[in-house]
N, C-alpha and C positions, 0 to 999 in steps of 0.2 A: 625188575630192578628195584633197589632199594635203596632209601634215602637215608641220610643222617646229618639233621643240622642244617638242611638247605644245599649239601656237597653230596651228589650222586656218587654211588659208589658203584660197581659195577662196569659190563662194558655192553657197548653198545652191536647189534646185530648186524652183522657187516655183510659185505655181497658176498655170495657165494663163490665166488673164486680168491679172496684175498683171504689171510688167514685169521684168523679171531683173537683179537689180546686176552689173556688168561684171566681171571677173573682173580684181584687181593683178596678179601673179604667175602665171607660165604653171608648169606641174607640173612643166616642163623646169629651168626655171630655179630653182624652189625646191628642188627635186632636185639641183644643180649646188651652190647654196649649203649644203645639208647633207652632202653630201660634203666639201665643202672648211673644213663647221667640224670635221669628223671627221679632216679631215686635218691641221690644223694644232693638233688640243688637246693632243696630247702636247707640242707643239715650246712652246706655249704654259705649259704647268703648270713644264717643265723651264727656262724662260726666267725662270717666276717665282719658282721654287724655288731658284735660281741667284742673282738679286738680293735674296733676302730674305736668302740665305745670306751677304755680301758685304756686307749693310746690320750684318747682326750682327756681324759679325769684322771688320770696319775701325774703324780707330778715325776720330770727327768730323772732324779736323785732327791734323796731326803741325806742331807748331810749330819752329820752328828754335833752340829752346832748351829744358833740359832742367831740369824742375821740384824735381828732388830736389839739383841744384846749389843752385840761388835758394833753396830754403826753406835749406839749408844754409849760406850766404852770412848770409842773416836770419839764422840762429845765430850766428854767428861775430859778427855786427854786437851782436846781444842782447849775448851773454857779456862783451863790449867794455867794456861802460857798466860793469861791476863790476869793472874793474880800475882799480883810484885808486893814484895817485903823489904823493906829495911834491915839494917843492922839488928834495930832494937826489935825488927818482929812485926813492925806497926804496917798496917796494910797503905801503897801507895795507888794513885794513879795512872794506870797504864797509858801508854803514850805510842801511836803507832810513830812509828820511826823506819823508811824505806831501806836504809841503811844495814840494819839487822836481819832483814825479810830471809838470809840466807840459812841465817846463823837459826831463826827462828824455826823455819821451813824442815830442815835438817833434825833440828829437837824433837818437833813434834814426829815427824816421820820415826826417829830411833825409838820413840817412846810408845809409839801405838806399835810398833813391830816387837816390841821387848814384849807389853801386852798381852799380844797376839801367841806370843812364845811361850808364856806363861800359861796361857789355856790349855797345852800337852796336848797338839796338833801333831803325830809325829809324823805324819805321813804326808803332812803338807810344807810345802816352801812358801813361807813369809814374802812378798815383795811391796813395799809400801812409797807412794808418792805424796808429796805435800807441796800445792803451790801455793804462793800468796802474793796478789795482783790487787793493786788500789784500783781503786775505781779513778776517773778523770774524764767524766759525763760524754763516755762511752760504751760501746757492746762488749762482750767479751765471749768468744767460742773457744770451748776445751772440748779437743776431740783425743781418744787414742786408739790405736789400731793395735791389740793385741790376739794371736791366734789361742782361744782358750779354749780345752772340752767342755760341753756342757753339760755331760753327765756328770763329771768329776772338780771340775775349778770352778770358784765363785770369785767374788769380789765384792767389797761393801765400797760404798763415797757416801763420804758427808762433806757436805758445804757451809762453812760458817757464814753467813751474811750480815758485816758491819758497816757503820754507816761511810765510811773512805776505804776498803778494802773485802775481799773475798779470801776464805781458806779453803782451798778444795785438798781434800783427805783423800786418798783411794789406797784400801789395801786387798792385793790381790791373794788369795788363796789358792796353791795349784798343785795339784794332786802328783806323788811324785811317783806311785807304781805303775 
């Protein structure tokens, strides 16, 4: 009788009066098959050792634009809204004002997504959010729950932090093929 694996292959010698189950496998051929799993386990473990090493050290997707630009850009658009002029040009003092927060919110969001449009993304959809929440010596959690691929959608947030208020920036990138 022959083994393979620790699973007996084969049948076992019965009494002489019942009939004998046939035998699957000839001793030749289960012989043939554990040699050839013995010859292929190394090429096997190296094969997987190999892809798991390559699943670690790749990055998901390499996107054809460069994330530390865009949130950077978001900055540039943020800091934007605090510079107020006059009639005559002359630089003023900004003033938060709760009242505006919407009017603000909205600006900046149209302005980083114009931005963003302007980079000749064509294959991506624009969707950008902009909160602006005062501070009032409390916490504040911003969560969002959106389903995004992660081989293909990105997203940038930047957070302005002043001293009575927060801007939180998020613009989502999502791949449209």
């Amino acid at each position: 009788m022959a083994t393979w694996g620790g699973m007996k292959v084969g049948s076992k010698q019965g009494q002489p009066n019942n009939k004998q189950a046939p035998i699957r496998f000839s001793e030749t051929l289960t012989a043939a098959l554990a040699n050839r799993k013995n010859k292929y386990k190394d090429v096997s473990k190296d094969l997987n050792s190999l892809i798991n090493r390559e699943e670690l050290e790749s990055e998901i997707y390499l996107p054809n634009y460069s994330i530390n630009k865009l949130k950077a850009m978001i900055a540039r658009v943020v800091k934007q809204q605090f510079v107020v002029r006059n009639e005559d040009g002359d630089l003023l003092t900004w003033v938060y004002d709760p009242a505006k927060n919407l009017e603000m919110s909205q600006t900046i969001a149209k302005a980083v997504k114009d931005r963003l449009r302007n980079l000749n993304l064509p294959r991506y959809r624009i969707v950008c959010f902009c909160s602006i929440v005062e501070k009032q010596l409390q916490g504040f959690d911003y969560k969002m729950k959106y389903i995004l691929d992660p081989y293909m959608d990105n997203y940038v947030q930047y957070v302005h932090d002043g001293a009575i208020f927060w801007i939180i920036t998020t613009a989502f990138l999502i791949h449209k093929d």
